[in-house]
C-alpha positions in Angstrom: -38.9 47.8 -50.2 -41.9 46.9 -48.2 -39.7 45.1 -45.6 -37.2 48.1 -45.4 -40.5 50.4 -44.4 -42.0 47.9 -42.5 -38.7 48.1 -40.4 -38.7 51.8 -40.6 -42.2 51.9 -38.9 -40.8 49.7 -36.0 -37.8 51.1 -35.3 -39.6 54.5 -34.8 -42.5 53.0 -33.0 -40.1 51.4 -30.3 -38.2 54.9 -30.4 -41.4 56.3 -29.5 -42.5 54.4 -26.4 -39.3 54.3 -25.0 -38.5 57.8 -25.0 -39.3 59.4 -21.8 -41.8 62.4 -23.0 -43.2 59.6 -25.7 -46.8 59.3 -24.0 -47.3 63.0 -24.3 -47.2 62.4 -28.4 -50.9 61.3 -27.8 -52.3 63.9 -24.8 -52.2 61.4 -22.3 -49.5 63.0 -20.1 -51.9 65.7 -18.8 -55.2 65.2 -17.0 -57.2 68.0 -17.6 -58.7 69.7 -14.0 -61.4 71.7 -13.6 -62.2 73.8 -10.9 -64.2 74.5 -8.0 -64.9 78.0 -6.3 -61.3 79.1 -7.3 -59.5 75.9 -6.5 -58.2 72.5 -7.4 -59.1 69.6 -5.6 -56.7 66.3 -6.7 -57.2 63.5 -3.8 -54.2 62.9 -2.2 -54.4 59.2 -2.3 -54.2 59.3 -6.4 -50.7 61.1 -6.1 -49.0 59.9 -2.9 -46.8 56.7 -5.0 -43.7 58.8 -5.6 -44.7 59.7 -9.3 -44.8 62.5 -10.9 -48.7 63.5 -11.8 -48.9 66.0 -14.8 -52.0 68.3 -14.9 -53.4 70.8 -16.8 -56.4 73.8 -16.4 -57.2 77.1 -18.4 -55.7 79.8 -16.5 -58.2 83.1 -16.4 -56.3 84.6 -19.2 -57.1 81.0 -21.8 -54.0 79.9 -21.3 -53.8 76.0 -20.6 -51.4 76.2 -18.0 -49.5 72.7 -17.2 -48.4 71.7 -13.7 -47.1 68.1 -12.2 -47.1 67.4 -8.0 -45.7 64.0 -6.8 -44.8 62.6 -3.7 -41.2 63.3 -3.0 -38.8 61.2 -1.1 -39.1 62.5 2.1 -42.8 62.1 2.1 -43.8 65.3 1.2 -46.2 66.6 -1.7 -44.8 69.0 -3.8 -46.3 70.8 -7.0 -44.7 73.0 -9.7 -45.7 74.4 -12.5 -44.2 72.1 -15.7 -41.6 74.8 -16.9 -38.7 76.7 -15.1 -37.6 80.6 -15.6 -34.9 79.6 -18.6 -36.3 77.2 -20.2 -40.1 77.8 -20.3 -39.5 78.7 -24.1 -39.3 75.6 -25.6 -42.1 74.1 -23.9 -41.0 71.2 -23.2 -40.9 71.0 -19.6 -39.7 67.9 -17.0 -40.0 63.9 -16.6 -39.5 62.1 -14.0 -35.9 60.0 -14.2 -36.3 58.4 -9.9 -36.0 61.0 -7.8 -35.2 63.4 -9.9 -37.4 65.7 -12.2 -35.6 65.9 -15.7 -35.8 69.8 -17.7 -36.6 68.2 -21.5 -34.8 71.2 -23.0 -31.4 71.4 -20.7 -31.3 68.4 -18.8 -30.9 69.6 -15.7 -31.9 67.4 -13.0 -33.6 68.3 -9.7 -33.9 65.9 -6.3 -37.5 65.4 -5.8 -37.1 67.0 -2.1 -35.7 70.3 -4.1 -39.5 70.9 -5.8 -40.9 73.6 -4.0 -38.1 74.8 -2.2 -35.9 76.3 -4.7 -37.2 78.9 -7.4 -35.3 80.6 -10.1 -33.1 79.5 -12.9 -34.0 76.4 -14.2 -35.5 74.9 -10.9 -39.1 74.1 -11.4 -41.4 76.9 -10.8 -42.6 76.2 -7.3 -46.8 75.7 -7.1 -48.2 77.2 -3.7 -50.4 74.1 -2.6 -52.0 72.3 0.5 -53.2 69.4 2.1 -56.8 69.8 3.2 -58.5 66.8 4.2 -57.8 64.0 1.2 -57.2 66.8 -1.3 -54.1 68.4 -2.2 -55.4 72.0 -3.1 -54.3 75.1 -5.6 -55.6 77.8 -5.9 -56.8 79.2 -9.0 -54.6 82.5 -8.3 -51.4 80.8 -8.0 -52.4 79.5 -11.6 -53.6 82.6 -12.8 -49.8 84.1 -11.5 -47.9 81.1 -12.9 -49.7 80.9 -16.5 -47.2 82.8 -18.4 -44.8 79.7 -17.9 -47.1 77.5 -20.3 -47.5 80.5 -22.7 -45.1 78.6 -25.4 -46.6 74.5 -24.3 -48.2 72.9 -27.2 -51.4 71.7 -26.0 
């Protein structure tokens, strides 16, 4: 019996760390911001390897409202809040599968190059942003707009 759970406990410990949204089990998916005179600052050199980033800050109404950026494939650095028009419900949002962002719920997949530039259905939500300086920046009002998507995230 103790060799039957002991197996048990591996197999769903390897099941764990292998799935794609696994990490996120343990909060370390989301690095929590903070921010400054109504703006995020994220230096540009900590996101520019092609990976997706995930964030998270408290939205003016409370709501923890979760966002990834990454590098796309063409170069350019794109944001988006972690949740799309149809599926921000379940709360599960994307991973990053290549170039492509993953939807958790639907799986729909999404060419890096496409964050940003398509909005509706289950695209990612597009994230108004800029490069200024080192930093890629957000406003705090495109948050504050954008907050409703993380409504239904368990943080």
């Amino acid at each position: 019996m103790k060799k039957i759970t002991m197996i048990t406990i591996g197999i769903l410990l390897i099941s764990l760390t292998i799935t794609p949204n696994a990490f996120s089990l343990w909060g370390i998916k989301f690095k929590k911001l903070t921010p400054s005179n109504g703006v995020l600052n994220i230096p540009a050199a900590d996101i520019n390897d092609g990976k997706a980033h995930y964030f998270k800050v408290k939205a003016d109404d409370g709501i923890m409202t979760s966002f990834f950026v990454l590098k796309s494939s063409d170069g350019v650095i794109r944001a988006a809040i972690d949740a799309c028009d149809v599926c921000y419900r379940s709360g599960k949002g994307y991973v990053q599968e290549g170039d492509f962002m993953v939807c958790t719920n639907c799986g729909r997949r999404f060419a890096s190059t496409r964050i940003n530039e398509i909005k509706g259905g289950c695209n990612p939500a597009p994230l108004n942003r800029k490069i200024i300086g080192k930093n890629l920046v957000i406003e705090m009002k495109d948050i504050n707009e954008n907050s409703w998507y993380s409504k239904f995230k368990k943080q």
